[in-house]
C-alpha positions, 0 to 999 in steps of 0.5 A: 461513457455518458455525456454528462455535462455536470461540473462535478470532478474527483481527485483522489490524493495521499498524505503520506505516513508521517502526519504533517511531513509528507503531504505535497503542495498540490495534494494541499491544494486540492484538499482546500478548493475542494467542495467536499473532502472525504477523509479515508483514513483511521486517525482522528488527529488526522481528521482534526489535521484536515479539518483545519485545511477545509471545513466540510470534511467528511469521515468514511471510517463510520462505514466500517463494523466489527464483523462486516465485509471491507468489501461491502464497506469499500463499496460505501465508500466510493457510493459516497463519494460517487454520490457528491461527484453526481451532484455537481461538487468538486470532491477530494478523496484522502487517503494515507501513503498513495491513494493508489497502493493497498487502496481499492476505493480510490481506484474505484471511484475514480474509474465509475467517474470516469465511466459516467463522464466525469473528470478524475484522477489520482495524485501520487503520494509518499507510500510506506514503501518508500519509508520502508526504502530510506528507514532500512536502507535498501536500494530496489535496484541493487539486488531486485525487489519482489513485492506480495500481498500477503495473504495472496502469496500464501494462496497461490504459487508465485515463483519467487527469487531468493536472490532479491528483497521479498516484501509481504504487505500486511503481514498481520492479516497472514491467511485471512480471506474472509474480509472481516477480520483485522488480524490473524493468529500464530498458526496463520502465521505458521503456515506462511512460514512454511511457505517461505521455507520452500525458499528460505533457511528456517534460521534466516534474518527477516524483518518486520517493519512499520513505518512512523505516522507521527514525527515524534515516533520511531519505525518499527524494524524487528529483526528475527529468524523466520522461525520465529515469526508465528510468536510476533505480534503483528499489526495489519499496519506491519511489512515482513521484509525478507533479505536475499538468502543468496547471491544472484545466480550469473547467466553465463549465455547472456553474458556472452552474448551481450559481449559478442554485442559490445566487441562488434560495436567496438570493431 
C-alpha cells in the first residue's frame, strides 16, 4: 500500500431506482460536499436532478460507443475517477440502486484507492432487488432465494433447488459474452430456456420484472409460461423471477437429530 499523504478520498454511493424517492440522506451529503461528482448512470434527468445537488458533475455515459467493450469502458470509468482522487479532491461516484450490485467500477475504484493509500468506501443503497421484494411480494426467507447473473447461469452448471425463488439478473443480455452488445435475441433466449427445463416444467409461471425509475411509472410484472420467454421483449433493465415449482423437500435425518437436541435440553 502507498503512503501517500494527499487529502484526496472517494466514496461511491446509490440513488436507488425510483428518481428522487430512494436517495438516503447521507448519500445526499456526499454528493453535495464533494468536490467532483461523476454520475454513472443512463438518464439525463437524473443528470439535471444531481446537478441541482452539486455544480461539477461529471457524466461517464460519453465513455460508452456503440461496438465498444463495457469492459474497456468500466476501465475509463474508475481511470477518471482515480484520476480526480490523485489530484487531491473529495470524489463522489453515483451510481443507480447499490453502487455495489451489477457495478464493477465502484468496486474497482474503490479498491485502487485503497491500494495507493486513499480513504474510501461504499455507501449502500436501495437496489431493484429490494423493489422486485415489495412490487412481487416475496419474502427471501419463506422459501430460500437463488440469485444469477444470467448469462453466467447459462455458461456454467449451477446446482439449482426448484423448491426456492431463482433470480436471473438481466434477463435481456441471455447468452452475451462479448461485452459489446446490449441485448440479445430469441434464440438466446431459447437456449436459457433449455437450461431451465432441466429443472422447470415447460408450462411453468415465471415472471419478468423491471422495477419503476420514475414515481409516475408502474413496474413491469409479466407473467408468462417458461415457454414463452424466446418471444418476450426484453430489455437488459429486466429481471426473469422463477417461482418454486415444488415444495421443499424434508430431511427426515436432521430432523431427528435436532429433536434428540431439543429432548436433552429439555431433560
Amino acid at each position: 500500500m502507498s503512503t501517500t499523504s494527499s487529502t484526496g478520498s472517494l466514496v461511491c454511493v446509490g440513488i436507488g431506482i425510483t428518481l428522487g424517492s430512494h436517495i438516503s440522506p447521507l448519500a445526499r451529503n456526499h454528493i453535495e460536499r464533494a468536490e467532483v461528482v461523476f454520475a454513472g448512470v443512463s438518464d439525463g434527468v437524473v443528470e439535471l436532478w444531481l446537478k441541482q445537488m452539486h455544480a461539477d458533475v461529471r457524466s461517464l455515459q460519453p465513455l460508452y460507443a456503440e461496438g465498444k467493450s463495457r469492459r474497456q469502458t468500466y476501465r475509463q470509468m474508475v481511470d477518471a475517477i482515480m484520476t480526480e482522487v490523485r489530484a487531491g479532491r473529495r470524489v463522489c461516484g453515483v451510481f443507480y440502486g447499490h453502487p455495489g450490485v451489477f457495478a464493477w467500477a465502484p468496486h474497482r475504484a474503490i479498491r485502487v484507492a485503497r491500494e495507493e493509500g486513499y480513504r474510501a468506501h461504499m455507501e449502500p443503497g436501495i437496489s431493484s432487488e429490494d423493489c422486485l421484494y415489495a412490487d412481487l411480494g416475496i419474502d427471501p426467507g419463506s422459501v430460500g432465494c437463488q440469485h444469477f447473473d444470467t448469462t453466467q447461469f447459462m455458461l456454467y452448471r449451477r446446482r439449482i433447488d426448484p423448491s426456492a425463488c431463482l433470480i436471473l439478473w438481466q434477463v435481456g443480455l441471455a447468452g452475451e459474452q462479448t461485452s459489446k452488445r446490449f441485448a440479445t435475441g430469441a434464440a438466446y433466449r431459447q437456449v436459457l430456456v433449455d437450461v431451465l427445463a432441466r429443472d422447470y416444467p415447460l408450462d411453468h409461471e415465471v415472471i419478468v420484472y423491471r422495477a419503476v425509475t420514475l414515481p409516475i411509472q408502474s413496474p413491469r410484472i409479466e407473467r408468462l409460461p417458461l415457454a414463452a420467454l424466446p418471444q418476450a421483449e426484453l430489455t437488459m433493465s429486466d429481471t426473469l423471477v422463477v417461482p418454486p415449482a415444488r415444495s421443499m423437500q424434508p430431511d427426515p435425518e436432521v430432523q431427528s437429530r435436532l429433536a434428540a437436541l431439543d429432548l436433552a435440553l429439555e431433560a
